[in-house]
C-alpha positions in Angstrom: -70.6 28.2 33.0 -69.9 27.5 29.3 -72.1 26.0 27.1 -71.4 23.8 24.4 -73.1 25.8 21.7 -70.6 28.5 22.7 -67.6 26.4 21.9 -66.8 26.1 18.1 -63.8 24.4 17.4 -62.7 24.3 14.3 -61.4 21.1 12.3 -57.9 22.4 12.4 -57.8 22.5 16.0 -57.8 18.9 16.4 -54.5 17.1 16.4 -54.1 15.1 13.9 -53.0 11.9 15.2 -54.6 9.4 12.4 -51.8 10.8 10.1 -48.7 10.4 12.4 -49.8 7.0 13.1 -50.6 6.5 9.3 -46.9 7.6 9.0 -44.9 5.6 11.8 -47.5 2.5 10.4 -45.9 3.0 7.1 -42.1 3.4 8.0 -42.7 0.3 9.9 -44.5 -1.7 7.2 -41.7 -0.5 4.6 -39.0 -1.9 7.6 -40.8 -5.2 7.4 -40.6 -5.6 4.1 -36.8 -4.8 3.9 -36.0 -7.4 6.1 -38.8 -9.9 4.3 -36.7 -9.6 1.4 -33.3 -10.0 3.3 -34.6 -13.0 4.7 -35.9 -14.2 1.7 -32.8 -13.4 -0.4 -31.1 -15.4 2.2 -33.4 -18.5 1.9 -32.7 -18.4 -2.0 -29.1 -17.9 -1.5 -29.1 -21.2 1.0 -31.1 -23.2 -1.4 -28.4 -22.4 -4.3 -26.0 -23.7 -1.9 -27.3 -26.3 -1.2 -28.0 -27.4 -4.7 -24.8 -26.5 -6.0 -23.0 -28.8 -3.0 -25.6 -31.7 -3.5 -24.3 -31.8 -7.5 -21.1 -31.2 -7.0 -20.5 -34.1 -4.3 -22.6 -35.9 -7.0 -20.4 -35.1 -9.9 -17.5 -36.1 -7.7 -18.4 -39.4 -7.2 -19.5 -40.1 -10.2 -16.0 -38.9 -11.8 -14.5 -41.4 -8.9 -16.6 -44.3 -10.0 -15.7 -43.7 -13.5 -11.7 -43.0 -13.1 -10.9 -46.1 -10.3 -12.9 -48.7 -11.4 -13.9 -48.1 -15.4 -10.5 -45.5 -16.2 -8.4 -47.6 -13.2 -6.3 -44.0 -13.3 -3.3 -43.6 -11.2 -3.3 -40.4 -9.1 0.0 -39.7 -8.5 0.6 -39.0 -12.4 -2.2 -36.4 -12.7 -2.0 -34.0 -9.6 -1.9 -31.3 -11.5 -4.7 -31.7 -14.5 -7.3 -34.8 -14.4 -8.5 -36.9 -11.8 -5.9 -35.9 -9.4 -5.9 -32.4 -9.4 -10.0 -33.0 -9.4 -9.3 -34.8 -6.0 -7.0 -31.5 -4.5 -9.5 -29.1 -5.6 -12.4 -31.1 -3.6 -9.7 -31.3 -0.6 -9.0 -27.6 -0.2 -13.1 -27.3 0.0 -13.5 -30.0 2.2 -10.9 -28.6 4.3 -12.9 -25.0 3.9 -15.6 -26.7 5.2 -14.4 -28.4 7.7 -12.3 -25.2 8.9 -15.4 -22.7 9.2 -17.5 -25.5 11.4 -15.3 -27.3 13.1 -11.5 -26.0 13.3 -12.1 -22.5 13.3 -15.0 -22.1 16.1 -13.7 -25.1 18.1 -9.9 -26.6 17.7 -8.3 -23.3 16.5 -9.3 -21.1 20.3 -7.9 -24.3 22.1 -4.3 -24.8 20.1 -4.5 -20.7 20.9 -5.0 -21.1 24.5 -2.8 -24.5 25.2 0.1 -24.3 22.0 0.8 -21.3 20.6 0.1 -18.7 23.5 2.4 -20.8 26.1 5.2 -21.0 23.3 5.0 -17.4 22.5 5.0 -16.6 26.4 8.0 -18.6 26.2 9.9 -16.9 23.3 9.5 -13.5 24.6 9.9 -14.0 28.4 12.8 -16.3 27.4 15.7 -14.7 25.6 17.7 -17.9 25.5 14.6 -20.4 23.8 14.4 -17.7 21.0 18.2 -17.5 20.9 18.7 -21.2 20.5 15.6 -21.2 17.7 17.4 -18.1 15.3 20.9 -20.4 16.2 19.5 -23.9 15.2 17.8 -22.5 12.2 20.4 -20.3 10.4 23.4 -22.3 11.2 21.5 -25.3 9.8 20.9 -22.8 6.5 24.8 -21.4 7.0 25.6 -25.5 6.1 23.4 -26.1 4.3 24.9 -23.5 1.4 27.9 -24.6 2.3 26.8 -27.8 1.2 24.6 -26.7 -1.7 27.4 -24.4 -3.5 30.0 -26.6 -3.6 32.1 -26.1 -6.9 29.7 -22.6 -7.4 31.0 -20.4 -4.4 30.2 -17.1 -6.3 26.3 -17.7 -5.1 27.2 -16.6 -1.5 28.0 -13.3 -2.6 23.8 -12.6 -2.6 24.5 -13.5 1.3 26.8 -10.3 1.3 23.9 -8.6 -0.9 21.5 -9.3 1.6 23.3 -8.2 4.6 24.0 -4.8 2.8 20.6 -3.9 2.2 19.5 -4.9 5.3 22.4 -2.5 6.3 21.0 0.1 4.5 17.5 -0.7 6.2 19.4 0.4 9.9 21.4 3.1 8.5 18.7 5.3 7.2 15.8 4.5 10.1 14.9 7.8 11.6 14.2 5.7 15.4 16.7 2.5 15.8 16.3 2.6 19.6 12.3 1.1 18.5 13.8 -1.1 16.2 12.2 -4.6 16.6 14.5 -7.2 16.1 13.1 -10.4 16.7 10.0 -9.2 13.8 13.5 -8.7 11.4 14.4 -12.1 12.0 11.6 -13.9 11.8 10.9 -12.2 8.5 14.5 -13.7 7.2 13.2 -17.1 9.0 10.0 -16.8 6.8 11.8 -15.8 3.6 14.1 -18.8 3.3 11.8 -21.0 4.9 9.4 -20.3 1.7 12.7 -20.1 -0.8 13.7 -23.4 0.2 10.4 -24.5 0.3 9.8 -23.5 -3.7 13.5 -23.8 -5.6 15.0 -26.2 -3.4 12.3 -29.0 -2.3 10.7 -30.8 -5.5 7.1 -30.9 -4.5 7.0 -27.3 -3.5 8.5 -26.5 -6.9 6.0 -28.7 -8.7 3.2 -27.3 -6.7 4.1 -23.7 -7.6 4.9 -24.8 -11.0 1.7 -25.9 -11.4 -0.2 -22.8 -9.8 1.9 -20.8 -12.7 0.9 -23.3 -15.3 -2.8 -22.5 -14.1 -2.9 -19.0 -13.7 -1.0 -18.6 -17.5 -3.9 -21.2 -18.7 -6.7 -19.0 -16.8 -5.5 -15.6 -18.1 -5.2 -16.9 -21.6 -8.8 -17.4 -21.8 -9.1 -13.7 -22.1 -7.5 -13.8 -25.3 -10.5 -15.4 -26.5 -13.2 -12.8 -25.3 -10.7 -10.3 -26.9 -10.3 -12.0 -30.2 -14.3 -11.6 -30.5 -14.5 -8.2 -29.6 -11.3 -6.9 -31.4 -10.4 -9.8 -34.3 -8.6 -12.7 -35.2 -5.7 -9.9 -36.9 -5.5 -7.5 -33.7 -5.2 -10.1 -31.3 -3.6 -13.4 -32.7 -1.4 -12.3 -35.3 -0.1 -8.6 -34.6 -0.7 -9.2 -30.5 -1.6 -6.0 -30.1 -0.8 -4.8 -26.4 -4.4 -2.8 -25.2 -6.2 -5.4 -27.3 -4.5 -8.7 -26.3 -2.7 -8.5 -23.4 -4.2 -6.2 -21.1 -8.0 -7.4 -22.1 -6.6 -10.1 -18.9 -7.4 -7.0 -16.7 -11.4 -6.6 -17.4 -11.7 -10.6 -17.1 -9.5 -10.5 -13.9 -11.1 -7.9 -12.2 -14.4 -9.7 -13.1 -13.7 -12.7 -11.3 -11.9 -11.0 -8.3 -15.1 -9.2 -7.6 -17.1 -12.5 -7.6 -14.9 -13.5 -4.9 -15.7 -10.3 -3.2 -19.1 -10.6 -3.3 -19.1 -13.9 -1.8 -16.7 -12.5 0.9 -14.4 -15.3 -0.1 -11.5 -13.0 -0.8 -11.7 -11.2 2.6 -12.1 -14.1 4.7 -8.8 -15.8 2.8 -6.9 -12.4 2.9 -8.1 -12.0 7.1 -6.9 -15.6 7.6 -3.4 -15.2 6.0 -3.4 -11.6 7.8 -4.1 -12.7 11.2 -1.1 -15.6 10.5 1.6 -13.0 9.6 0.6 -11.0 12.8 0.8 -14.1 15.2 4.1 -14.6 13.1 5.8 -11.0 12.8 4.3 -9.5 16.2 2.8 -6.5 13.1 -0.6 -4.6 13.5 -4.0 -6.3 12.0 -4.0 -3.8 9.9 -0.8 -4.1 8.1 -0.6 -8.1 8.2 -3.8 -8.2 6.3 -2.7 -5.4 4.0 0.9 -7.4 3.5 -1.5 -10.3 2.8 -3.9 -8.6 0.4 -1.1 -7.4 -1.5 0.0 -10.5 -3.0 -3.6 -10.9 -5.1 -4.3 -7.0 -5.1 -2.4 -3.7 -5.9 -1.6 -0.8 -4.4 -4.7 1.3 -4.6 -6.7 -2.5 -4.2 -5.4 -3.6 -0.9 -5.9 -0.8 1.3 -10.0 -0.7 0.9 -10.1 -3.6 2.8 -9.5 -1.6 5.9 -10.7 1.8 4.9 -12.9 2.5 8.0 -10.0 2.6 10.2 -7.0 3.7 7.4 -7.7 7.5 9.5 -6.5 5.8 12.5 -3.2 4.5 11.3 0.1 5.5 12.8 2.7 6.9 10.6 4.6 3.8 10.8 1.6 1.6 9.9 1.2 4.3 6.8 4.4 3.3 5.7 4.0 -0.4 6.1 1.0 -0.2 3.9 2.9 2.0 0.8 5.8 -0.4 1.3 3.8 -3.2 0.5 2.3 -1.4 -2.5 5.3 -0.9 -4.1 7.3 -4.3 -3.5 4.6 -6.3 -4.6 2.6 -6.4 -7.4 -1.2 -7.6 -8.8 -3.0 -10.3 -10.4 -4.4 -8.1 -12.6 -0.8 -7.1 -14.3 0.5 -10.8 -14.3 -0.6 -11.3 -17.9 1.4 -8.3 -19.4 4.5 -9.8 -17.7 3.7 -13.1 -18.7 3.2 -11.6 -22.2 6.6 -10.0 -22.6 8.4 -13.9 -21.3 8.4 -13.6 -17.7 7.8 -17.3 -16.0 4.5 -17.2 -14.2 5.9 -19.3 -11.8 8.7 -17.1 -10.6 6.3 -14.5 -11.0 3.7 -15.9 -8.2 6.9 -16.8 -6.3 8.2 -13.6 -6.6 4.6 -11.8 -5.2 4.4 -14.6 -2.1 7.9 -13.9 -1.0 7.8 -10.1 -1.3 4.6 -9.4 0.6 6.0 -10.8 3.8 9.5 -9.3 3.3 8.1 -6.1 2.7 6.1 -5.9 5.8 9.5 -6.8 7.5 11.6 -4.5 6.1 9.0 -1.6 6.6 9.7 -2.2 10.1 13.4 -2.2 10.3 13.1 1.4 7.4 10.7 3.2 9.8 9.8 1.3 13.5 6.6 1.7 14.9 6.9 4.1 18.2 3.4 4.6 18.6 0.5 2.5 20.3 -1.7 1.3 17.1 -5.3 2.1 17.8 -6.8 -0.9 15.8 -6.1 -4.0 17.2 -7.2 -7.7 16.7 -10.4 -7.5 18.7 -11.6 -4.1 17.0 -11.4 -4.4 13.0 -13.4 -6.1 10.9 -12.5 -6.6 7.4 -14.5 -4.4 5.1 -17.0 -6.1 3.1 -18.4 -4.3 -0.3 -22.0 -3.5 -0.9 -23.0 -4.9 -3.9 -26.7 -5.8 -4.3 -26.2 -8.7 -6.7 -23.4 -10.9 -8.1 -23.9 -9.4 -11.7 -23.5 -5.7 -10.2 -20.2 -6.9 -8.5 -18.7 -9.0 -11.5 -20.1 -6.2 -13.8 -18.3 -3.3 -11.9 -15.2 -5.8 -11.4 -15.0 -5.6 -15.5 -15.5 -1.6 -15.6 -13.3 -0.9 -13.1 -10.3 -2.8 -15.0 -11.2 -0.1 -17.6 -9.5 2.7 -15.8 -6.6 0.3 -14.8 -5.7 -0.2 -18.4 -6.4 3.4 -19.5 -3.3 3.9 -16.8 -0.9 1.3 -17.8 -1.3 2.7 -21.7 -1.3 6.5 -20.8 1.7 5.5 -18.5 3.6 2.8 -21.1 3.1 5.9 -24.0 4.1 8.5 -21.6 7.1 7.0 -20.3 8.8 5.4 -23.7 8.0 9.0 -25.4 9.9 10.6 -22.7 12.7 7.9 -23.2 13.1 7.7 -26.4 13.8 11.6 -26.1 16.1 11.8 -23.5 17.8 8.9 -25.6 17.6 11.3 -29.0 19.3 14.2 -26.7 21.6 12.3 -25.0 23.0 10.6 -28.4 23.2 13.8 -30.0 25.4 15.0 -26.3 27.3 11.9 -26.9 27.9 12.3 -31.2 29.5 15.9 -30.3 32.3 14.3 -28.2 33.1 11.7 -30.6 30.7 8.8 -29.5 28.6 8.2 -32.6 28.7 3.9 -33.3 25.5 1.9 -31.8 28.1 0.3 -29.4 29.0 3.6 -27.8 26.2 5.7 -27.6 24.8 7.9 -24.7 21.3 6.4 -23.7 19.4 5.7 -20.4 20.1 1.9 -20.9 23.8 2.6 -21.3 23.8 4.7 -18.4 21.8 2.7 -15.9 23.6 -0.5 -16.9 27.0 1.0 -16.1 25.3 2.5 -12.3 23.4 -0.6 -11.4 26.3 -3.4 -12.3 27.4 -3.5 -8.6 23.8 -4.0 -7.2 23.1 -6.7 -10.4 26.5 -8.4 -8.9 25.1 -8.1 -4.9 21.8 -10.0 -6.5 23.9 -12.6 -7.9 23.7 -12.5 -11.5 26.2 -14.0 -13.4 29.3 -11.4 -14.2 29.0 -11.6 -17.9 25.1 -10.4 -17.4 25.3 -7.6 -15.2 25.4 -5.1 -17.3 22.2 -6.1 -19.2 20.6 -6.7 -15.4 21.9 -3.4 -14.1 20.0 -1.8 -17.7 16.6 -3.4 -16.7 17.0 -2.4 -12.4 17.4 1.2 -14.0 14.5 1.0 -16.4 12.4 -0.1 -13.6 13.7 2.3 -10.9 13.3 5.3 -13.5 10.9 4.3 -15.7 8.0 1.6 -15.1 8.3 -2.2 -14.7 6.4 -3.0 -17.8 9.4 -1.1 -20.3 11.4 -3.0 -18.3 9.8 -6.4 -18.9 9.2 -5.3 -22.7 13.3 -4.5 -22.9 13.8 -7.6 -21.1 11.8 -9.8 -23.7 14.6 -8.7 -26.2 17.5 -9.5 -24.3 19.7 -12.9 -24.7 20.0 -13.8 -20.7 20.8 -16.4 -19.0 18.2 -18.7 -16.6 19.3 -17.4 -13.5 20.0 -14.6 -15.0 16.4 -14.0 -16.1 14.4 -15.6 -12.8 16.6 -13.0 -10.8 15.5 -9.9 -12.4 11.9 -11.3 -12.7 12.1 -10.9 -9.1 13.6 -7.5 -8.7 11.4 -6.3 -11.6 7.7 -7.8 -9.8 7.2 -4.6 -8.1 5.4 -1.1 -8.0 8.3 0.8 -6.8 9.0 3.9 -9.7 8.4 7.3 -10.1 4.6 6.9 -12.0 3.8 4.3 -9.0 4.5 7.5 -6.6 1.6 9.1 -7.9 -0.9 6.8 -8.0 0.0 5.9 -4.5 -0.1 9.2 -3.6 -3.6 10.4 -5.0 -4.7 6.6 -4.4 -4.4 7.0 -0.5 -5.2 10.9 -0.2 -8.5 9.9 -1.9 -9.3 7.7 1.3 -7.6 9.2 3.6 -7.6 12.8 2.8 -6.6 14.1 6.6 -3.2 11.8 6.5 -2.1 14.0 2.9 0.7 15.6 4.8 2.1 12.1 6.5 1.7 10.0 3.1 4.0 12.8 1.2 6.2 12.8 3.6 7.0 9.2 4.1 5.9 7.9 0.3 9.9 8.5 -1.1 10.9 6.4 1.8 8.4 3.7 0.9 9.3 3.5 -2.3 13.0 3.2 -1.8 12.3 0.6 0.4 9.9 -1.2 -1.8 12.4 -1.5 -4.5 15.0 -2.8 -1.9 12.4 -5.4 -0.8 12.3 -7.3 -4.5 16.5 -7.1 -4.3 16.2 -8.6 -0.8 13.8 -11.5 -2.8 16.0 -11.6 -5.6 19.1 -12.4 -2.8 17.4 -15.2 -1.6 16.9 -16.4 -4.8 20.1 -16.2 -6.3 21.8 -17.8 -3.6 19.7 -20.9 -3.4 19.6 -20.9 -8.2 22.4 -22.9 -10.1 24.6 -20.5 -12.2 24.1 -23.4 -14.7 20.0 -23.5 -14.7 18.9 -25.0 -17.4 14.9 -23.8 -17.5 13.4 -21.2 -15.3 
């Protein structure tokens, strides 16, 4: 029997449970207090809703109150600035409103279940309903050109244009047996659907007319921040490039953020996506990324779906870099607009082109694989940011390394122009052509190579040569020497809205590498696919803005007076 004087135990041979408990008591608490402050971040972000709708449905009325019965304001004559564009602006958030509470959860899964799925059924069990549809629609275009160029035939030869790059499209895709033809048409169904929506009907014109007027209106108000920050001298008189024209990119990339933060941009971008699938018969993936790259650029678009980009086929790959270089940013529209392009035809030019893009991807290199992500397993990627000044802040300091590329690319790329110009003019002086008129240079030579494509587009004869110049500046150079040479050319309207067009896009050699190290940064384990298939992408992105350019020079005047 053992006593208990002859057991000693020592302090240490105790467990110590107080201090495990102590430390699972103290995880917990610290858990608690995260979500305390997530739940109370929450309460103070619905109370600064709720103020900020409460004042501005009190601001609202007030400005109706004052306008219809003090101002007695007509509407109709201020849609785009005053009291009438105050009434659209409180009708697309309305209609927000009304869409996340009412249409979306409710009235959008029954037109789904009782509309659109039955007519879809329809279209694809019924080769005859979709046959009659693609009849109806481009015979009623077919006459409708007939009609429209009557006395100005030599618009229908962009129909010939278009039917040779789509040519090209078949020619050179590695599997035409996958080749899905009812997602080509309906692509050329969308594309002059939207054509004849903005040059030819004069409300859709007006409307994009105003969006450009807008968007020109809120870029300029960077030239203000600049002006304080660089001078009156630097900015207003001498224009300076970095300091004037590209300060756009900080303030842009400021305010996109703020939409990130709110997840405004990803739920607009997801909605448009999710149309152009339902539409097209594409991937998620790639129908949001075709949709994202009408506001974002190359590198920008793809983060939105960077949890599943290692899941992508190779043909969804190639969507995505398609898309990157037929389109390009918000962020760059001031530099264009800077150098005379029309903002209008600009925004036209990026809404047309995304869709197209994500089209002709598909008709360049056909999806023959299953894609892993579908509708009902993505979610859109939403960025961590833990406050609205962190996002808007990092917005700004991001654009930094945007611009430092556009100037080490601008001073790179004339530098290397301007000296093959200097050898080939002396090549040229030891055969006898010496005169201004005659000399060997880049220009020279791509206007001469690039007159038949400038006549598929259908630019006027007497400006091809000057087109074909700027298609080869912009295929072997960048886009912005291209716009800068264009702002010193004499060109006609049409002229000018047509190469806007093939010009809005990312497809040259400098793009290549960004796109390249852009998407090997986030998808390191698809290198080996995105080098192999980025030279077809590109080719195809710079055949997408033709395509665009097609549309629109069939539909333009040769006689245009303004843009």
């Amino acid at each position: 029997m053992i006593s208990k004087s002859s057991v000693h135990l020592n302090k240490r041979d105790y467990p110590n449970y107080g201090s495990t408990i102590k430390e699972v008591s103290n995880e917990d608490k610290f858990k608690v207090q995260k979500e305390e402050q997530k739940l109370c971040e929450l309460k103070i972000r619905s109370i600064i809703k709720s103020i900020f709708l409460l004042l501005s449905i009190g601001f609202f009325l007030w400005v109706v109150y004052y306008q219809v019965f003090v101002q007695k304001s007509n509407i109709g004559t201020t849609l785009c600035n005053g009291f009438g564009f105050l009434i659209i602006i409180y009708g697309l958030f309305a209609s927000c409103i009304i869409y996340n509470y009412l249409v979306g959860p409710f009235l959008v899964p029954l037109i789904e279940f009782y509309i659109w799925t039955p007519v879809e059924v329809l279209f694809r069990k019924s080769r005859y309903a979709a046959l009659t549809f693609y009849v109806l629609f481009f015979s009623g275009i077919f006459l409708f050109l007939i009609y429209d160029t009557k006395g100005d035939r030599l618009r229908l030869i962009s129909l010939l244009g278009i039917s040779f790059f789509l040519l090209l499209g078949y020619i050179f895709s590695p599997f035409k047996s996958h080749i899905k033809w009812t997602t080509v048409i309906n692509g050329m169904v969308l594309q002059f659907s939207l054509a004849l929506l903005i040059i030819k009907w004069a409300p859709g014109g007006a409307l994009f007319n105003c969006v450009g007027n807008k968007v020109t209106a809120f870029l300029g108000y960077s030239v203000q921040g600049a002006a304080f920050v660089y001078g009156d001298v630097s900015v207003y008189q001498q224009g300076v490039l970095a300091f004037k024209t590209l300060s756009a990119v900080y303030y842009l990339g400021f305010c996109i953020n703020i939409l990130y933060y709110y997840g405004l941009m990803q739920k607009f971008v997801a909605s448009l996506g999710r149309l152009l699938m339902f539409w097209f018969g594409t991937s998620i993936c790639e129908s949001v990324n075709s949709a994202a790259n009408i506001f974002l650029s190359m590198t920008e678009a793809p983060l939105l779906l960077k949890p599943f980009l290692d899941h992508l086929t190779d043909s969804e790959l190639h969507n995505i870099m398609t898309c990157g270089f037929a389109t390009t940013s918000g962020t760059v529209l001031a530099t264009f607009i800077s150098y005379g392009a029309d903002a209008t035809t600009l925004i036209t030019a990026s809404v047309m082109s995304a869709p197209s893009a994500l089209v002709y991807s598909k008709l360049m290199y056909p999806e023959k694989e299953e894609p892993e992500i579908t509708q009902d397993n993505v979610n859109i990627t939403y960025i961590p940011y833990d406050s609205l000044l962190e996002a808007a802040i990092t917005g700004a300091l991001d654009g930094v390394k945007m611009v430092l590329h556009i100037i080490a690319g601008i001073i790179a790329c004339l530098s290397f122009v301007y000296f093959l110009n200097g050898v080939l003019t002396w090549m040229g002086a030891l055969v006898g052509y010496t005169t201004a008129d005659d000399a060997w240079t880049i220009n020279a030579f791509a206007g001469k190579l690039f007159i038949p494509i400038a006549f598929l587009l259908g630019v006027p004869i007497e400006d091809c040569e000057k087109v074909g110049q700027l298609i080869g500046i912009k295929t072997m150079v960048n886009e912005f020497v291209a716009f800068q040479t264009m702002s010193t050319m004499n060109l006609q309207p049409k002229s000018k809205t047509i190469v806007t067009f093939v010009l809005c896009g990312f497809a040259n050699p400098s793009a290549i590498g960004i796109m390249i190290s852009g998407l090997t940064a986030l998808v390191p384990r698809k290198r080996a696919q995105i080098t192999r298939l980025v030279f077809r992408a590109a080719i195809s992105g710079a055949i997408v803005s033709c395509m665009t350019a097609c549309i629109a020079g069939v539909l333009i005047p040769t006689n245009q007076k303004t843009q």
